[in-house]
Each structure stands twice: as C-alpha cells, then as structure tokens.
N, C-alpha and C positions, 0 to 999 in steps of 0.2 A: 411804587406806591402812588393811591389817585386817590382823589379825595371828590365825595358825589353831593352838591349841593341842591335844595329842594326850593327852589324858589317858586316855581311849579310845579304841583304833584305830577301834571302830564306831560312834563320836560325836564325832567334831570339833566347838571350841568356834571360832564366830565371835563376838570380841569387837567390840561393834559398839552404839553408842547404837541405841535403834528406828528403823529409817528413817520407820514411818509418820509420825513426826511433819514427819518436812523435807515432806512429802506434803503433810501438811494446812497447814500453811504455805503453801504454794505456792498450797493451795485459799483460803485467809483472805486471800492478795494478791487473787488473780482475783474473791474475791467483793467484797471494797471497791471493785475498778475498776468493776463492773456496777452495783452498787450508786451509784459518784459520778456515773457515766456516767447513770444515771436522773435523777439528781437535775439535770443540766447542762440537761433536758427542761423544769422548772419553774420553774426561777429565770431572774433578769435577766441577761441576757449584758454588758450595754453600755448606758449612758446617755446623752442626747443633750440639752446646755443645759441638767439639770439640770430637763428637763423630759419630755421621752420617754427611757421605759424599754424597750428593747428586751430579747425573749426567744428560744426559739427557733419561739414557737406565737401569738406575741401582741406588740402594743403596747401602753403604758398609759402614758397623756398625765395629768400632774398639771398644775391648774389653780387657781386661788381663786374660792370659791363663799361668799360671804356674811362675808370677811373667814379664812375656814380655806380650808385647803388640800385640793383634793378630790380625786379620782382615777377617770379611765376606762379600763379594759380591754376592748380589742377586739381584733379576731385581723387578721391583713393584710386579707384581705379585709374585712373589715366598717371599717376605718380608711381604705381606699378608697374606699368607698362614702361615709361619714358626715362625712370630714373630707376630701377629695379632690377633690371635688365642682368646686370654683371653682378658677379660673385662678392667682389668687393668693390670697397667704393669709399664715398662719404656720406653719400646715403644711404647705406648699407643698415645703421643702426636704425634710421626711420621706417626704411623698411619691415625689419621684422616685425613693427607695433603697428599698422596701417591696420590691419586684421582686430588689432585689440580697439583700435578708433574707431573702426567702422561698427562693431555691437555695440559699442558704449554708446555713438550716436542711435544706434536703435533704440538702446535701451530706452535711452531718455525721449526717443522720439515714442515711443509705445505709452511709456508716463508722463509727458505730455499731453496725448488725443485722453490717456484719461482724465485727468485734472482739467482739461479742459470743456470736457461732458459732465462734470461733477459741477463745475461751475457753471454751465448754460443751464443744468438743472434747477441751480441756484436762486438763477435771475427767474427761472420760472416759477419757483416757491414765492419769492420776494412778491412777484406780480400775482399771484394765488391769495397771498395775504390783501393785499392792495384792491383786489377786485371780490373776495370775498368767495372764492371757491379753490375749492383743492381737486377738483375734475376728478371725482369718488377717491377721493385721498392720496391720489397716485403723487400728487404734488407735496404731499402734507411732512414729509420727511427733513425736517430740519437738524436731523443727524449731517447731512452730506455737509453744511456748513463749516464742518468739523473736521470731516474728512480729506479736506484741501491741502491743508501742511501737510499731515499726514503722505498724504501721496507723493507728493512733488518732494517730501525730503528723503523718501525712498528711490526716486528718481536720480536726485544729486549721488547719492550713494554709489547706486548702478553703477553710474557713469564714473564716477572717480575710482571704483576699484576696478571697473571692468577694464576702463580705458589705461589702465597699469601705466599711465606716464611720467611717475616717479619712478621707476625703476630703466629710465632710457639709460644708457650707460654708454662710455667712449673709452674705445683702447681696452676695451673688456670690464673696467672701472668705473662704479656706478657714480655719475653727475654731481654734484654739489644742489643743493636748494638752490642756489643764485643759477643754476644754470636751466630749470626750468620752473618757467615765470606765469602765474594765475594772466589769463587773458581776462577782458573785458566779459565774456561769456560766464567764467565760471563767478566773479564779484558778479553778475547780475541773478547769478541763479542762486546764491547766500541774501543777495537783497531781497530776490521775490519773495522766500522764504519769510522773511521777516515780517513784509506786507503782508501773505498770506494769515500767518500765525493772529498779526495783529486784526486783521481781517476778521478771524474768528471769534478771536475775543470780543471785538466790538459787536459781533453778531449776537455773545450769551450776554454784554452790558445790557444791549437794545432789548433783547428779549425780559430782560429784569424791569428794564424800565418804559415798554411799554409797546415795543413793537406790535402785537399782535394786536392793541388798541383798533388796528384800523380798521378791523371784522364789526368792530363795535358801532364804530364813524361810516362806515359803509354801510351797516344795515339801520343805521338810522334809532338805535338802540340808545345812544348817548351821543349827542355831540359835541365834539370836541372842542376846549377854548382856550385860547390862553390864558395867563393868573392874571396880566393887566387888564383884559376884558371886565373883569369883576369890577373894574370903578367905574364902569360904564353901565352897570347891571343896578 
C-alpha cells in the first residue's frame, strides 16, 4: 500500500521506503544459497561406523597407524581400486554403495548447475527491475523466484534415496541410526533449503509491498521518499 500526495500537480509524492533495498535482500538470500550450495561440494555428507567419511567427491577411511588415529582420502574410484580389490574384507560393505554414492553425487550435482542458473536468472530480474528494462521480457519472469526451493528440495531427495546409505549393513545385519551419522553436508543442504524457501517468501512480502516501485523511481514517474521527508515538505 502507498499513499500519493499532491503538493504539486507536476510532482507527485510516492511515499515509499527504497525499494532497492527488498532487491538486495532478495540478492543477499540468493547469494548465501550459492554460496552453502558450494560448500555442500567439500565437506562430509555422512559417516559410516565412525569410520568412513563420505563426501560428494571422495571417501576418507580413518584408521590407527602406530597407536594415533590416521586418515585416507581417496575419490570413488581410487577406493575401488585400493581398497575393493578382494572378495572380502572390511571394506567390503562400502564397497558395494560407492556406485550408489557416486549418482547421488551426480544427482545433486545436475540439481545444483540448475538452481544455480535459476538463481543468476534471478539476480538478473532483480537488476531488470532496478534499471527498468526486462530485455523484450525475457527477464520479466518472476515465477523462477519460486522455483528455487522447489528445485534444490528435489535435489536433497535424489540424493538421499539414490545414495541408499541407510541401508549400509554389517555381518549381513542392517546398522543402527547411531551408526550412520548426517555429516556437515547434508545439515547444510536442510539449512539452504530453509534460506531458500524463506528467500521466496521474502521475495512475494517485497513484491506486496512494493518492489516493483523501482520501475516508477527509475522512470521518474514518482519519486520516491520517506514518511519523515514529509516534515521537511
């Protein structure tokens, strides 16, 4: 709601907080999600016995080496190769899920590049509103705003049924909950989610109250002021 005072017929006042700020806003959601969506790339998704660390690029099997506690990192393939080798084993049971780890890291790496195309589209609406052109409307889609959770919780899904690592099992006997543990990866990809979601929402508050204003303040249609401007008026 805005309210248009006539103090000059040839100047209409739009009292109106800046819009650019709900804009940047909206930019500061979208960049935290890209930004934890990178980070979900490098850390441990999921642990296994407390001894395999899964990622989305890598395993890294902790061991004791001379009384301390040591550590290998290798990527699926090279854990196939090095630790895969014989029929049985202890790594036997990691083994046969490396194969369900490695699509699950696709999966989410494929719903990733798109969430994050959806959102540089984003930032490109944002600055379409901002400078007053939609470049023959190709910009003009503020549906995609929308679209972000949406995608990315389709993504966590992928990956958490594809990558089957609830069902790792020992001595033929399927795991206890406490035996395989949410890494750091997968609490960041329930938090992005939450950012994103709120992301959106703040995106249909801003649109209610006034975002698009700035088409008005850029074409010089109304200028925009604060309500404490008016004791100065």
């Amino acid at each position: 709601m805005y309210w248009i005072i006539s103090i000059n017929m040839d100047k209409p006042l739009l009292i109106r907080r800046n819009p650019r700020t709900k804009a940047l806003m909206k930019f500061t959601f979208d960049l935290i999600s890209c930004a934890i969506i990178m980070v979900t790339f490098l850390v441990t998704t999921f642990s296994y016995g407390n001894t395999y660390y899964i990622s989305m690029q890598d395993v890294t099997k902790k061991f004791e080496y001379n009384g301390m506690d040591a550590y290998t990192l290798t990527t699926f393939e090279e854990f196939d190769k090095y630790y895969c080798t014989k029929p049985e084993g202890t790594d036997s049971e990691v083994c046969d899920w490396t194969g369900h780890f490695k699509a699950a890291a696709l999966c989410y790496l494929i719903d990733s590049i798109v969430c994050l195309v959806i959102m540089v589209y984003n930032v490109l609406n944002l600055l379409s509103l901002s400078f007053g052109c939609t470049c023959f409307k190709i910009l003009s889609l503020q549906i995609s705003h929308y679209l972000v959770p949406i995608a990315y919780s389709i993504g966590i899904i992928l990956y958490l049924s594809v990558s089957n690592f609830y069902s790792l099992s020992e001595d033929g006997e399927t795991w206890s909950d406490w035996s395989v543990t949410f890494g750091a990866g997968i609490v960041l990809m329930f938090v992005n989610e939450g950012i994103m979601i709120a992301g959106a929402l703040y995106f249909w508050w801003a649109r209610v109250h006034g975002l698009e204003d700035i088409l008005l303040h850029i074409g010089n249609l109304a200028p925009l002021i604060d309500k404490n401007q008016l004791r100065s008026i």
